[in-house]
N, C-alpha and C positions, 0 to 999 in steps of 0.2 A: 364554951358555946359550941353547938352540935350545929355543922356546915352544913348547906341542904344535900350534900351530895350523902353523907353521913345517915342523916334523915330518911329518906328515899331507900336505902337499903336495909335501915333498920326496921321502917313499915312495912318492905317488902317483906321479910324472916317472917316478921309478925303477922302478916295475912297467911301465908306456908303454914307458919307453924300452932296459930291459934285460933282459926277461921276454918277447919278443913271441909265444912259444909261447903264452903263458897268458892273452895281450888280443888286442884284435880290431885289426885292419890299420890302418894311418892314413887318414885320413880315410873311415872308417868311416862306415855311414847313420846319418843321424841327423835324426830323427823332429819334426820340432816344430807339426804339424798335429794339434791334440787330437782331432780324428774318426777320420782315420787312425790313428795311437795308440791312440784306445778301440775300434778295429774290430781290434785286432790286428798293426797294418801292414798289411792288405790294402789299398794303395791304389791300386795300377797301374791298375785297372778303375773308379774313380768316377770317370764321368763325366759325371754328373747334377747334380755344383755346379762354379763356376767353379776353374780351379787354376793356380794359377804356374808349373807344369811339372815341379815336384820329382820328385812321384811318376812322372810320364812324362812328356818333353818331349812329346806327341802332344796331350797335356791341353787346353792354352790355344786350339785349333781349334773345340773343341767345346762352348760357350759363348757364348752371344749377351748378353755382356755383359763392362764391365771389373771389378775386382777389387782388393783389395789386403787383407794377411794380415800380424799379426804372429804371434810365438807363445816360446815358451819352454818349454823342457824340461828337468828334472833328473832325470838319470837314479840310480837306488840311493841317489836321497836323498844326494848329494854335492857338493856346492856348486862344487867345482874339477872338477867334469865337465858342469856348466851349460851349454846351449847355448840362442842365443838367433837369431832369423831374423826377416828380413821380407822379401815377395814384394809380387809386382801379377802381375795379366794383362790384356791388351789385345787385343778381336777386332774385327774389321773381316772382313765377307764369309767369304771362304772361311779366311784367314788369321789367326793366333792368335801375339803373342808374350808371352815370357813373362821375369820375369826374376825373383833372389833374393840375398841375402845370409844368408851362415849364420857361425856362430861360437862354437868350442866351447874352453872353457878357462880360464885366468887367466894373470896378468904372466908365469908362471913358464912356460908349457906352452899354447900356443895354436892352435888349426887357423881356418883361415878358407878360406871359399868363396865365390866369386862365379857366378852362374850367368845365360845367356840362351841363353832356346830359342825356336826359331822353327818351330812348327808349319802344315801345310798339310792342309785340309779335301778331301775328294776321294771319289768314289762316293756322296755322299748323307752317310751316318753312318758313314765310315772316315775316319782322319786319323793323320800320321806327323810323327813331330816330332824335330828334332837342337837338342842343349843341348850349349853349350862351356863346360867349371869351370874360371876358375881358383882352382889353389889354395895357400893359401900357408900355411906350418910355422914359428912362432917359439917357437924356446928360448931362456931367457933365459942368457946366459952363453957360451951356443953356438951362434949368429947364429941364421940363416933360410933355409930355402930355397922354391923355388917349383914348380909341375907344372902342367901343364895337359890338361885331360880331356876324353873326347868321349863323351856318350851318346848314344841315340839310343830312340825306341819309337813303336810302332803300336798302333792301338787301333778298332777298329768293331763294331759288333751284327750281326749275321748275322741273329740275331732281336727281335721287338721288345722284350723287354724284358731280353736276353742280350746282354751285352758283352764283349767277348774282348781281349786286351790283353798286350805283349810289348816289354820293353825291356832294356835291357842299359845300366851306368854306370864310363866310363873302359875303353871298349871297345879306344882305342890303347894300353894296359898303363902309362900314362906311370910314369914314376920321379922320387923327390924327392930331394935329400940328395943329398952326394958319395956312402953308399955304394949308392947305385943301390935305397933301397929302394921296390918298386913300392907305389901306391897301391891302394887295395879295388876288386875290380873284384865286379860282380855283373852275374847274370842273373834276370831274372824273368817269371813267365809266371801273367796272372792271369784272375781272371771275375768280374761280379758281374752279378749276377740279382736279378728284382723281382718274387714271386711275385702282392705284391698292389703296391696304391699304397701304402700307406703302410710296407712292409718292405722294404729292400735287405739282401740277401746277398752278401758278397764270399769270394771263393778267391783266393790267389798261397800261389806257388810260387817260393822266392828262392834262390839258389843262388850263394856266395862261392867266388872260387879259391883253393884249399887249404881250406876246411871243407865239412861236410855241409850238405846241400840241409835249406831250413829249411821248412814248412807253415806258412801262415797262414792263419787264418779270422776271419769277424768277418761283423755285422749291426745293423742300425740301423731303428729302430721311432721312427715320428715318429707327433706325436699333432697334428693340429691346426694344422700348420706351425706350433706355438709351441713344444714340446717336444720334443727326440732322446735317446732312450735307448739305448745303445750298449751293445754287449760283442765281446771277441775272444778268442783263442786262437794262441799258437805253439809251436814244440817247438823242443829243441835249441838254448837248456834250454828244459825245459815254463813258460810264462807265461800268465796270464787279465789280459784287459786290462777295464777297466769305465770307464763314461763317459756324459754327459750334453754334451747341447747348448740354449743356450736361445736363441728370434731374437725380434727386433724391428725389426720393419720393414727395414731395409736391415743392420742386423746383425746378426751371430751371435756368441755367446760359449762357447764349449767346453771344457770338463774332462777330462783321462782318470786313470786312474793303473795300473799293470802291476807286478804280484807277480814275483819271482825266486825260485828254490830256496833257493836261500842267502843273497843282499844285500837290501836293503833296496826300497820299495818305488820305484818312477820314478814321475814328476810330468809334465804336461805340460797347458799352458793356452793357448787362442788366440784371438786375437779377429779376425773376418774380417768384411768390408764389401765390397757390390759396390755397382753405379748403381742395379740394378735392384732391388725388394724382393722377399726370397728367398719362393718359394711353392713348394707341392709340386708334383713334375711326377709326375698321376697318369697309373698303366697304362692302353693303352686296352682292355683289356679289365674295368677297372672300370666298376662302371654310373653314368653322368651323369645326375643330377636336376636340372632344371631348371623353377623353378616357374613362369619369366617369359623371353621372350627377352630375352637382352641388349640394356641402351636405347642400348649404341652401336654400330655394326657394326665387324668388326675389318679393315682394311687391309691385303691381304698383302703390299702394296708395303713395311710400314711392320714390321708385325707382326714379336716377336721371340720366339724358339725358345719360349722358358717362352708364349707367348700364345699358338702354336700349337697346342700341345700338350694346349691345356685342348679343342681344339675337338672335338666328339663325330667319332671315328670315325680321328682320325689319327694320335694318339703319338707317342713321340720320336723314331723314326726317320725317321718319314713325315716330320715337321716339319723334320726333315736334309733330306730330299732336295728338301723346299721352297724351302729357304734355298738350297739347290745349284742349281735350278732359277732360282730369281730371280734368281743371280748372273751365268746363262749369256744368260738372255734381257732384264737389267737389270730390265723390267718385267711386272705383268701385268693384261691389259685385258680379260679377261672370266675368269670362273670355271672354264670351259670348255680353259681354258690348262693346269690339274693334271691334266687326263688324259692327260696324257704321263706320267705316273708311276704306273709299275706297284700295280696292286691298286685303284687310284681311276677309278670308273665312274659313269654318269650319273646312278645312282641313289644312291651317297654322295655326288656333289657338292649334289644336290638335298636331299639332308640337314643341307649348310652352309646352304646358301641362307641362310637365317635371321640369321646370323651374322658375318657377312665382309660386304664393301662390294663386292665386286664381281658381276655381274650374271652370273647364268648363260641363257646364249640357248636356247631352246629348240629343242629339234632335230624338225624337223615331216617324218615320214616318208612320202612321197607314192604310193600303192600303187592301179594300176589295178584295181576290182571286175572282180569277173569272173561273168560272163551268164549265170544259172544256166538258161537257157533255151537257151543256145547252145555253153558251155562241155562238153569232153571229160573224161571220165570222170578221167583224171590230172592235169588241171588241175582240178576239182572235190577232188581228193584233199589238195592242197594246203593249204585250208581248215583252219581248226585245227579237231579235234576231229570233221572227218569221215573222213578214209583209203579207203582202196578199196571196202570192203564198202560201208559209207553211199552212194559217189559212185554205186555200181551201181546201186544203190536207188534215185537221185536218177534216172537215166540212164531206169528202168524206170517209173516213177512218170509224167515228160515222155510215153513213149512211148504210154501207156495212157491217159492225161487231157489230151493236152496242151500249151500251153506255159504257166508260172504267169504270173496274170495280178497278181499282187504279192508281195515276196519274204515276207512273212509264210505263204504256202503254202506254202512249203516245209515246214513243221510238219506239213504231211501227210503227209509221207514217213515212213515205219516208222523210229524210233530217232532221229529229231531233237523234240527237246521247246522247252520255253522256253529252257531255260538254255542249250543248246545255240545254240539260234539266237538268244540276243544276243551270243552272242563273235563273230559272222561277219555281224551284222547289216550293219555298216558297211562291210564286203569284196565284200556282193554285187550285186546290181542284176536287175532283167528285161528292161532293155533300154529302147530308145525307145517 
């Protein structure tokens, strides 16, 4: 006699393996980061916490710090569709690698993956990253076979707090099985966006060969850096994903769960740890209070993306193209060094000053007075705040009284007042 539990896993093979119209490809995505999960699958575009590469080999570039992830997910509440994973990622300078184990199944019906990607950091906050799967198929009864996959994805902000993001998974078509069947190939093309500091939005757009293009949405509301409250969205079938996250110190614990039309509901839990302790990377167009300066100044020899990022006036991007910039010149020896990067001028570095260890020199701009006693009428004009009419005035004023016998007479000139004449106090002279 065949027990139902017996029953139940052998109708399951048999819908896998002689249905394929009615189930999804082998080695289908599968989801076991509970953030991604509760945001819907939108995860091609986050890349504001550390990642192993799953969602885009491009991921682990963009991260100034290592990581490691496990997680577990049931999907329909089905125990013989269990899948369970663990990741790391590893950055150094421009360079990010990333690697994974995944595993969906039981004795009877099993998929496994192996995953390492090796991302490269480039332009500031762009980076492009290739991951090779292998993967491997065990039936029990009707051996195994193996495939091996190649994806690839890119990923940069254009804006500062707009990420753009584009990968494609088992892009050489491989085949598993004597009968040549191909493995899941997907395209995706996604966004996410940070209206405030404490909200992230994500968009993808997923697209499988032979089904319809799928939307997914999803957002994440952190309170505190101690709490993530999550929700998503996808179609095709329509599904609402919901979810929490909670951290402590160095790590995070995640929940999500995802409604279907018809089946039951999907599970997914993970718990993630990096070196660094997770803190919020606010917008910089959030406003910084600050009651006290910082009692220790920050290093940008030493300094890591999340440290940059708190500093008034620079954000995640800039903080990229610092890390990019230190990589190129190894060091930096005055403050003075980040005005090579566009947007930072002498009057926001002088708004670090306070905060960073290194010394900004002061730029002393050496500018000949000029003789208001002997000076022409368009070299008079030059002056801030006087222009030709004034200079004439100036020219007519000499001619009728004069040469001034100290520059504060110049005030007698029709239309120069006080105020006027301390902006060009310092520009002008009477001579010997």
């Amino acid at each position: 006699m065949i027990n139902r539990s017996q029953f139940v896993r052998t109708a399951a093979i048999a819908v896998l393996m002689l249905v394929p119209s009615l189930c999804l490809a082998a080695f289908e995505e599968a989801q076991t980061d509970a953030r991604v999960f509760g945001m819907g699958g939108a995860g091609a575009a986050l890349a504001d916490q550390p990642q192993s590469g799953l969602a885009n080999p491009a991921l682990p570039a963009l991260c100034e710090t290592q990581s490691a992830s496990t997680g577990w997910s049931l999907p329909f509440a089905l125990k013989d569709l269990a899948t369970a994973a663990a990741s790391g990622s590893y950055q150094r300078g421009r360079w990010g690698l990333g690697a994974a184990l995944l595993t969906t199944g039981n004795e009877l019906y099993r998929e496994s993956t192996g995953r390492v990607s090796l991302a490269l950091r480039f332009l500031g906050s762009t980076a492009a990253g290739v991951a090779l799967d292998g993967q491997h198929l065990g039936i029990a009864r009707y051996g195994s076979a193996t495939a091996l996959g190649l994806s690839a994805g890119l990923l940069g902000s254009p804006l500062e707090d707009l990420t753009l993001a584009v990968c494609a998974a088992n892009a050489n078509r491989p085949a598993i099985g004597g009968t040549g069947q191909e493995v899941d190939q997907t395209l995706c093309c996604g966004a996410s966006y940070r209206p405030l500091a404490s909200l992230t939005l994500a968009f993808q757009l997923q697209a499988q060969r032979g089904w319809p293009a799928q939307l997914r949405f999803g957002q994440e509301y952190r309170w505190r850096d101690l709490l993530f409250l999550r929700a998503g969205f996808a179609d095709r079938p329509n599904a609402v994903s919901l979810g929490f996250g909670v951290a402590y110190k160095r790590f995070r614990l995640d929940y999500a769960v995802r409604t279907h039309p018809v089946l039951d509901l999907s599970h997914c839990l993970s718990l993630h740890y990096q070196t660094q302790r997770l803190v919020r990377v606010p917008s910089p167009r959030a406003v910084v209070t600050r009651s006290a300066p910082q009692p220790v100044a920050l290093d940008l020899n030493s300094a890591t993306m999340a440290e940059l990022t708190l500093l008034p006036g620079i954000g995640e991007t800039r903080a990229r193209e610092i890390l990019a910039l230190r990589d190129s010149v190894t060091s930096f020896g005055l403050l003075n060094d980040l005005l090579a990067i566009k947007g930072l001028t002498y009057e926001k570095l002088e708004q670090l000053q306070p905060f960073v260890a290194q010394r900004l020199q002061r730029i002393e701009v050496t500018v000949d007075a000029v003789n208001i006693n002997s000076a022409t009428a368009d070299q008079l004009a030059t002056l801030p705040g006087i222009g030709p009419a004034t200079a004439a005035d100036i020219i007519a004023y000499r001619a009728a009284h004069g040469p001034f016998a100290a520059c504060e007479d110049l005030m007698n000139v029709r239309g120069i007042g006080r105020v006027r004449f301390e902006k060009i106090r310092d520009l002008i002279t009477v001579g010997p």
